[in-house]
C-alpha positions as protocol buffer text, in pm:
chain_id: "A"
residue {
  index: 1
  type: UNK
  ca { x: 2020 y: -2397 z: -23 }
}
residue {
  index: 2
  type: UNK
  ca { x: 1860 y: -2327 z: 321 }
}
residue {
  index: 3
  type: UNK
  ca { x: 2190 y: -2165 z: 469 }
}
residue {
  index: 4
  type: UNK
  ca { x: 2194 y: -1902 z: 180 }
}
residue {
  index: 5
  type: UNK
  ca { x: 1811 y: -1842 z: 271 }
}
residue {
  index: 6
  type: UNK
  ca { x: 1880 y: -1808 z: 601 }
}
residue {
  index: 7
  type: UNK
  ca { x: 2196 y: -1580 z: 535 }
}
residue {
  index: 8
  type: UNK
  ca { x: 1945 y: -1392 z: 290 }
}
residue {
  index: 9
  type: UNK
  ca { x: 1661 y: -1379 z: 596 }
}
residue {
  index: 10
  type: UNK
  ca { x: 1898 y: -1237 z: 836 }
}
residue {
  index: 11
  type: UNK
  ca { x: 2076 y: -947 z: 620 }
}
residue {
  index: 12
  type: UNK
  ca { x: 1695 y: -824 z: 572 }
}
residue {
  index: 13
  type: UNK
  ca { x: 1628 y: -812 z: 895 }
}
residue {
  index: 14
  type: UNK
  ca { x: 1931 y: -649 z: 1017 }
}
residue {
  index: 15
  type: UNK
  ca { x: 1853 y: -367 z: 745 }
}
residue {
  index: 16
  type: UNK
  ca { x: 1484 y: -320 z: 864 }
}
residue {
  index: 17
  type: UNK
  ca { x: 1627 y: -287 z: 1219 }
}
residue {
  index: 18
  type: UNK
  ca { x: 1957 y: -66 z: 1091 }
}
residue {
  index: 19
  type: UNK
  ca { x: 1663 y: 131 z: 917 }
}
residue {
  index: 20
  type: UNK
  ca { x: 1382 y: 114 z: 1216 }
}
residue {
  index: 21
  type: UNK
  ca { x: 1707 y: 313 z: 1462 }
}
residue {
  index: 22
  type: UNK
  ca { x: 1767 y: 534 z: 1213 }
}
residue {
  index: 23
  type: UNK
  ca { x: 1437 y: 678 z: 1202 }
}
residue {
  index: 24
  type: UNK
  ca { x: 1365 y: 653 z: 1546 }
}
residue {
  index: 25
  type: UNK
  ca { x: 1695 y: 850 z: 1610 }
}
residue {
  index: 26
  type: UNK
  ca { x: 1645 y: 1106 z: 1393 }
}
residue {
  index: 27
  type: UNK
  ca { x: 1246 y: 1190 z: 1526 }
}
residue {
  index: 28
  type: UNK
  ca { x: 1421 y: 1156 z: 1855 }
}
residue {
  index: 29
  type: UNK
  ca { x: 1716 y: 1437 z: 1756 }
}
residue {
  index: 30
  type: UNK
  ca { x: 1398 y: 1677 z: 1621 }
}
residue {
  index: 31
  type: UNK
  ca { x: 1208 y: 1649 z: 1953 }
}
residue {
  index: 32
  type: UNK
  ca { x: 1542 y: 1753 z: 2114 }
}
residue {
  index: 33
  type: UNK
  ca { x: 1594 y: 2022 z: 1866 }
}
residue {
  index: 34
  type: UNK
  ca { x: 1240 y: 2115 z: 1898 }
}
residue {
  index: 35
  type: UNK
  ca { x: 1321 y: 2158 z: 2276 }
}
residue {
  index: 36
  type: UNK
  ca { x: 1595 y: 2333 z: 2252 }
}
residue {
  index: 37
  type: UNK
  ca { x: 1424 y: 2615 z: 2077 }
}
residue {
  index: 38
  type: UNK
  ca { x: 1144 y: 2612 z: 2292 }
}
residue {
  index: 39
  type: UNK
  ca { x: 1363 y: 2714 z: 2559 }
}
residue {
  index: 40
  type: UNK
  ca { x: 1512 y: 2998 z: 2363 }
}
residue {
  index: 41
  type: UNK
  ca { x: 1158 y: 3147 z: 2263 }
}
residue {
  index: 42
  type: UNK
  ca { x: 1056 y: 3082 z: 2659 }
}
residue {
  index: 43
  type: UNK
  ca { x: 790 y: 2883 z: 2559 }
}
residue {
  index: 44
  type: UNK
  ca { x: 566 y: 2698 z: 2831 }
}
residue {
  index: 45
  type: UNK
  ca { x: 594 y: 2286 z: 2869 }
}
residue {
  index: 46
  type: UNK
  ca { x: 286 y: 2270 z: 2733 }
}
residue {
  index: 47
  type: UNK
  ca { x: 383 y: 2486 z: 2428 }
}
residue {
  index: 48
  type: UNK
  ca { x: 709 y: 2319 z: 2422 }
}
residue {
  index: 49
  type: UNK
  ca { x: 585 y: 1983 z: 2351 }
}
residue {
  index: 50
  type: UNK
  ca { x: 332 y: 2076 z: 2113 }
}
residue {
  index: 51
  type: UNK
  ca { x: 663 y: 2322 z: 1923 }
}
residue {
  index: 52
  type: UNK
  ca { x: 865 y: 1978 z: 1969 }
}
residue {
  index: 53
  type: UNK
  ca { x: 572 y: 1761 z: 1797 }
}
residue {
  index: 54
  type: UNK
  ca { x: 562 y: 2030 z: 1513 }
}
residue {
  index: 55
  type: UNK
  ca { x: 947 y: 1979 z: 1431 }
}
residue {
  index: 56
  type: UNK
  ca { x: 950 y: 1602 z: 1419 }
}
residue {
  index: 57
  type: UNK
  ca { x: 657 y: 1655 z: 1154 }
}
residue {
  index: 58
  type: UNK
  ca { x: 855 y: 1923 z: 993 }
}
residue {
  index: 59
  type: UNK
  ca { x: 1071 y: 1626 z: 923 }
}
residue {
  index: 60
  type: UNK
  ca { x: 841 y: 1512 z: 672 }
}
residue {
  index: 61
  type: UNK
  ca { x: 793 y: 1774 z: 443 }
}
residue {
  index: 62
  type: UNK
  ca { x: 1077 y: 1636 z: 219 }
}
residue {
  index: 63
  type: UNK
  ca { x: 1405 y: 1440 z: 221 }
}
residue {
  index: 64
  type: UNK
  ca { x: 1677 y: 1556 z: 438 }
}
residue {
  index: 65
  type: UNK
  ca { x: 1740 y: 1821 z: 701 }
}
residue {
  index: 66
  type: UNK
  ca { x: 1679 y: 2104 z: 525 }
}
residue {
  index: 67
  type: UNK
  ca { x: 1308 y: 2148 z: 615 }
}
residue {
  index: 68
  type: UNK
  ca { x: 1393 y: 2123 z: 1008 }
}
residue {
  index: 69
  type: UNK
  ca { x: 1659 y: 2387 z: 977 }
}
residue {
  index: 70
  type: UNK
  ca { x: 1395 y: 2575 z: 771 }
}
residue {
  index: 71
  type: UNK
  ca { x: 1122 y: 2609 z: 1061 }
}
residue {
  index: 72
  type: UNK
  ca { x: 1356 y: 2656 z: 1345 }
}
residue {
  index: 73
  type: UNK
  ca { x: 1521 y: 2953 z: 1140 }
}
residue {
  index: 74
  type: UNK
  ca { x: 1133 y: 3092 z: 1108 }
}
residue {
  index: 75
  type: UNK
  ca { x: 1041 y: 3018 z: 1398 }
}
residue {
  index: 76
  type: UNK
  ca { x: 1330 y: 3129 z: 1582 }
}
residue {
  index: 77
  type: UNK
  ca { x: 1351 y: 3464 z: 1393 }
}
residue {
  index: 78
  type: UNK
  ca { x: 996 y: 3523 z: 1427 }
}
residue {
  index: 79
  type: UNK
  ca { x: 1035 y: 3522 z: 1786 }
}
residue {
  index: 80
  type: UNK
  ca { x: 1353 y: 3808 z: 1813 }
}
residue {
  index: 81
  type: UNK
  ca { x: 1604 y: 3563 z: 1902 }
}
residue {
  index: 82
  type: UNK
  ca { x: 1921 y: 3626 z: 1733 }
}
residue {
  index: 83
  type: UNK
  ca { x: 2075 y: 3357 z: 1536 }
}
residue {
  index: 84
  type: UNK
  ca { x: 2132 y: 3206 z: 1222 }
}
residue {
  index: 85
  type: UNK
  ca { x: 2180 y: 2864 z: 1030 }
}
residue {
  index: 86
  type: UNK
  ca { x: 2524 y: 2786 z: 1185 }
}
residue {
  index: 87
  type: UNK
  ca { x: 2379 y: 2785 z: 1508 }
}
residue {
  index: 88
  type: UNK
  ca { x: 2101 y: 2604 z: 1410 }
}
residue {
  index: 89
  type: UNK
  ca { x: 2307 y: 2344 z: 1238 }
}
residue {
  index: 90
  type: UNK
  ca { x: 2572 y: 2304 z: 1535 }
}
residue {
  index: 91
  type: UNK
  ca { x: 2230 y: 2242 z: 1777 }
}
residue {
  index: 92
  type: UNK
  ca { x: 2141 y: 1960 z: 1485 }
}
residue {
  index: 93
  type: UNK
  ca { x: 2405 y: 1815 z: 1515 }
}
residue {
  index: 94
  type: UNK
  ca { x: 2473 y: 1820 z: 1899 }
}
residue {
  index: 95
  type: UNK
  ca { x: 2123 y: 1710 z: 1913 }
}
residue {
  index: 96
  type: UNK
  ca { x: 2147 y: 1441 z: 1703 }
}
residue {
  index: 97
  type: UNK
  ca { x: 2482 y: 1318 z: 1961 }
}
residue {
  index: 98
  type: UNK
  ca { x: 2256 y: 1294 z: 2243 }
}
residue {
  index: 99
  type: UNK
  ca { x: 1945 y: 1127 z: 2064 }
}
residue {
  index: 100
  type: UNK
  ca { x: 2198 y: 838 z: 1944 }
}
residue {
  index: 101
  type: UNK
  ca { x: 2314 y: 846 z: 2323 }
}
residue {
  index: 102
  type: UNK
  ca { x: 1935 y: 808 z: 2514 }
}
residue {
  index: 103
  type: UNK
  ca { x: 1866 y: 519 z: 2238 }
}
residue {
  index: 104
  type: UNK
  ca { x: 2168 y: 323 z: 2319 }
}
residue {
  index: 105
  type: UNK
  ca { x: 2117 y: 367 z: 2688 }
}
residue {
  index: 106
  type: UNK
  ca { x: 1729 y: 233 z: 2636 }
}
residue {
  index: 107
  type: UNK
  ca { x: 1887 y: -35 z: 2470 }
}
């Protein structure tokens, strides 16, 4: 019975890691994303990483993306630059490339 325990022990903890990256790759995509519209509103580093803090907590307003794309699209517009939610979404998901890619190369 102790190999089925074991078997039991291990699936668990490769889901609470799975789980663990998953987050830690998505926070890591909004700080990018953050980033990246800091540098399109011109914003200093210091207002850039306090803009990239507020996005990765914009991430917890409710399930999904939709609240990220939300503030960038306010943000952004608020600020005169021109774009709109396709752009926002391609940066998403270009960010979200490159956060998977730093994580693996910390690995």
């Amino acid at each position: 019975m102790t190999t089925f325990d074991d078997r039991e022990r291990a699936f668990e903890a490769k889901f609470a890691m799975d789980e663990e990256m998953a987050f830690r790759v998505v926070a890591r995509r909004n700080r990018l994303l953050g980033q990246w519209a800091a540098a399109k509103m011109n914003l200093t580093p210091e207002e850039t990483d306090a803009y990239a803090k507020a996005v990765v907590q914009a991430e917890f307003e409710e399930a999904g993306d939709e609240d990220v794309i939300r503030k960038l699209l306010g943000d952004l517009t608020a600020a005169g630059i021109e774009t709109d939610e396709a752009a926002v979404r391609q940066a998403l998901e270009d960010q979200m490339v490159e956060a998977r890619r730093q994580l693996m190369e910390a690995k």
